[in-house]
C-alpha positions, 0 to 999 in steps of 0.5 A: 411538649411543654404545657403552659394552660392553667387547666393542666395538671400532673397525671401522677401527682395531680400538682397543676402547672401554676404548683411546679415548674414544668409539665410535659406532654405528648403532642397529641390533646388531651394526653397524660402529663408528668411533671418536673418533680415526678420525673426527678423522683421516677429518676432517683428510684430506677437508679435505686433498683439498678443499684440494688438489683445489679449482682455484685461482680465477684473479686477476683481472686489474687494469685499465690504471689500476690497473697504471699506479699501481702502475708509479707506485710505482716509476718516476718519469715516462715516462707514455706508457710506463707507458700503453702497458705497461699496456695490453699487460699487461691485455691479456696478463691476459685472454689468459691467463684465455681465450686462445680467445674464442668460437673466436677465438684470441688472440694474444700481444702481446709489448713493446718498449722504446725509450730511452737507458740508466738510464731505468727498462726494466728496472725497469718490466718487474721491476716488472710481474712483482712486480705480477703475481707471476710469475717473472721473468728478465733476459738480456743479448742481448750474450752469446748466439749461434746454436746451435752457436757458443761463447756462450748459445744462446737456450734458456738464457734459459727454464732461467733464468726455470725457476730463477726459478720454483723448477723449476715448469714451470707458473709458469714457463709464465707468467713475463715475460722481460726481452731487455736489449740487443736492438739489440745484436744488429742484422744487420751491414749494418742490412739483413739478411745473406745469410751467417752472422752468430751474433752478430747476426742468427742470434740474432735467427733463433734467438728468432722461435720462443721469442717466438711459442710453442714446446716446448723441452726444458731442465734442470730444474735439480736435480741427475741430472735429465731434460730437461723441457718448457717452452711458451713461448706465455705467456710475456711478452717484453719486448725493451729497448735504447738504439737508439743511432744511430736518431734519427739515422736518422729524423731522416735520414729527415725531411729527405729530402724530394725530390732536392737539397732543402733544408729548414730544420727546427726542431732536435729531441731525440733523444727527439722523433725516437725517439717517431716510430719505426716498424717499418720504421725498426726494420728499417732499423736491422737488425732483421729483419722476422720479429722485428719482427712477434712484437713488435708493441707498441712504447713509447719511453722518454724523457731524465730531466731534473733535476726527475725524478732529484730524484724518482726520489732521494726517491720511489719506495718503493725510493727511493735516500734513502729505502735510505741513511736505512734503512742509516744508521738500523741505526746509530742515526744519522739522515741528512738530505738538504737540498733543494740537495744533493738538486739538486746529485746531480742535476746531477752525475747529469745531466752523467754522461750514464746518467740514473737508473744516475749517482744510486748512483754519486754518492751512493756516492762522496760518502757513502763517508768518512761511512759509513766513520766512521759506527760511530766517530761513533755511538759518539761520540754522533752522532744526526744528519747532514746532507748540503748541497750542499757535500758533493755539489759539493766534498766537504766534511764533512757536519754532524754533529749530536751528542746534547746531554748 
C-alpha cells in the first residue's frame, strides 16, 4: 500500500514521505513502512551476500587433448612431452576437484623433465600455469643449501610462489612450482653421501617433504606481517635439468653386457639413450631414491633440429618474428624475414649448441645496427625491411624499402 499522509515515516530510516519518493506499507493501520531508498539499499546488499556467499563452481578440468593443444600454441615439437605433461596435469585437475575418491586417497603425481638446455622445460611448465591460471614460480636448484648454511633454504621457494599469488595463501596452495637445474644438486659420488653434503644431497633431503605435502610457515610478504601457513600438498613440482652425463651412463650401461664382452652396436643420439631412463639410472646418477619416488612421472625432451627452430622463430603466438614484426611496427616499419634467413638463424642457432635459448641471441646481434637506425630510417620514409640470408650469414645491410612519392 502506498502511504501518502504527512505524518509517515520510514521505519528503518525514519526519512518522512515528503523526504523520499515513496513508502510502502502493509494494509493494516499503523504498520511499519519502507521506503524507496531502503528498499534499493536492502536490494544492493543481498546481491553482495549472494554474490559473495555463492562457492565458486570449479573449472572443469580439460581433457589431455585439449591441454596438449594449447601446449601447441607455445612449444614447438617434443610430442611425447606434451602427452605425458598432459597427462599428469589432467591427472592433477581431477585430484584437486576429489583428492579422496570413495575413501580412496589420491596422491600427487609430481613431473620430471629430462633433456638439454633451450628445449622448451620451462616453457611448457609456465605454460601449463597460464593454462590452468594458477601462480607460478621458477627456482633455480643451484642457489639453495640445507637449512642453516649460507644461501636459500627451500622454503623460500613457497614465499616466492606466495608473491606470485598476490599473498593469497589458497591460490597459492594450488600453484605450480618450477625446480630448474635439479641435476644440479646430484649427491657427491652419484650414490648418496654418509657426510654432510649442503649443496647436493642435503638440498635434495631438504625438498622430500615440500614435495609430498607439508605445513610450513613463510612470510606473507607485507610489510610488519606474521608468519603465515602454506600446505604444500597441492602443489605441482616440475623438476627440469640437462642431465649432462646420463646418456653416457646408459649407454655404459648397454654394452655391459657379461664380463669382457664385446658388442658391436649401432651409434645412437644422446636423445636415444635419455628416452630409456629409469629410476635406478637416475639414482645411479646421484639422486637420492626418497626424491626419486615423490617424482613419479617422468618425460624426456629431445634435441631441436633446423626444421623445428625454423618453427619455434615463426609459430607460436609468442613467436620471436612474430615480437620483432610488433616492435618494428610501433615504428611505422614493416620488417620481412625471407625463408633463407629464417634458415640461415637457424643454423647459426644450431651451431651454438643451446637449441631454442641461440635464436634471440642471433637475432639480437644481427638486428642491432637495423634498430639502431630504425627511428632515422622512419623518419626518412622507410616502410619496409627485409632481412636475407646476407644479413643472417655476413652482416650485410637489409634492404630498405622506401615509401614512393
Amino acid at each position: 500500500m502506498m502511504a501518502n499522509s504527512q505524518n509517515l515515516s520510514c521505519s528503518f530510516c525514519y526519512k518522512t514521505n515528503k523526504e523520499v519518493k515513496r513508502l510502502i506499507g502493509g494494509e493494516d493501520v499503523g504498520s511499519s513502512y519502507i521506503c524507496d531508498e531502503c528498499v534499493e539499499t536492502c536490494s544492493n546488499l543481498l546481491k553482495t551476500s549472494d554474490t559473495e556467499e555463492k562457492p565458486k563452481k570449479k573449472k572443469i578440468a580439460k581433457t589431455p587433448r585439449l591441454i596438449k593443444e594449447f601446449l601447441d600454441q607455445y612449444v614447438v615439437g617434443q610430442d611425447h612431452a606434451k602427452e605425458v605433461l598432459s597427462v599428469a596435469v589432467y591427472n592433477h585437475c581431477k585430484r584437486l576437484e576429489h583428492s579422496i575418491i570413495e575413501g580412496v586417497e589420491i596422491d600427487k603425481s609430481n613431473i620430471l623433465l629430462i633433456g638439454p638446455t633451450g628445449v622448451g622445460k620451462t616453457l611448457l611448465a609456465s605454460s601449463i600455469a597460464r593454462m590452468l591460471d594458477v601462480p607460478f614460480t621458477i627456482a633455480d636448484t643451484t642457489s639453495l643449501t640445507e637449512a642453516g648454511y649460507v644461501g636459500e633454504d627451500v622454503e623460500s621457494i613457497i614465499t616466492r610462489l606466495l608473491q606470485a599469488a598476490n599473498n593469497d595463501v589458497k591460490r597459492a596452495e594450488q600453484g605450480i612450482v618450477f625446480l630448474d637445474e635439479i641435476d644440479k644438486k646430484r649427491s657427491k659420488d652419484g650414490f648418496g653421501t654418509s657426510s654432510k653434503d649442503v649443496s647436493g644431497e642435503g638440498v635434495q633431503q631438504a625438498l622430500l617433504k615440500l614435495l609430498e605435502g607439508t605445513e610450513i610457515m613463510v612470510p606473507s610478504g607485507k610489510k610488519g606481517s606474521d608468519l603465515v601457513k602454506v600446505n604444500t600438498k597441492n602443489i605441482l613440482f616440475i623438476l627440469g635439468g640437462a642431465f649432462v652425463g646420463l646418456d653416457k651412463l646408459l649407454e655404459d650401461a648397454e654394452t655391459s653386457i657379461g664380463f669382457g664382452a664385446i658388442v658391436e652396436k649401432k651409434k645412437k643420439k644422446s636423445s636415444d639413450y635419455l628416452h630409456m631412463v629409469e629410476p635406478n639410472h637416475l639414482i645411479k646418477f646421484g639422486l637420492i631414491p626418497e626424491l626419486i619416488g615423490r617424482v613419479p612421472v617422468i618425460a624426456m625432451l629431445d634435441e631441436l633440429d633446423e626444421s623445428q627452430l625454423v618453427r619455434i622463430l615463426t609459430e607460436p603466438k609468442n613467436a620471436l618474428v612474430k615480437q620483432y614484426t610488433k616492435m618494428f611496427a610501433v615504428d611505422g616499419v614493416c620488417l620481412q624475414f625471407e625463408q633463407e634467413a629464417l634458415q640461415a638463424i637457424a643454423k647459426l642457432a644450431m651451431s651454438r649448441k643451446t637449441n631454442g635459448r641461440a635464436l634471440r641471441n642471433v637475432l639480437e646481434a644481427r638486428l642491432l645496427k637495423t634498430q639502431f637506425n630504425l627511428p632515422d630510417l622512419r623518419d626518412n620514409g622507410a616502410e619496409k625491411i627485409i632481412i636475407g640470408a646476407g644479413t643472417i650469414n655476413n652482416g650485410d645491410e637489409p634492404e630498405v624499402v622506401y615509401k614512393s612519392v
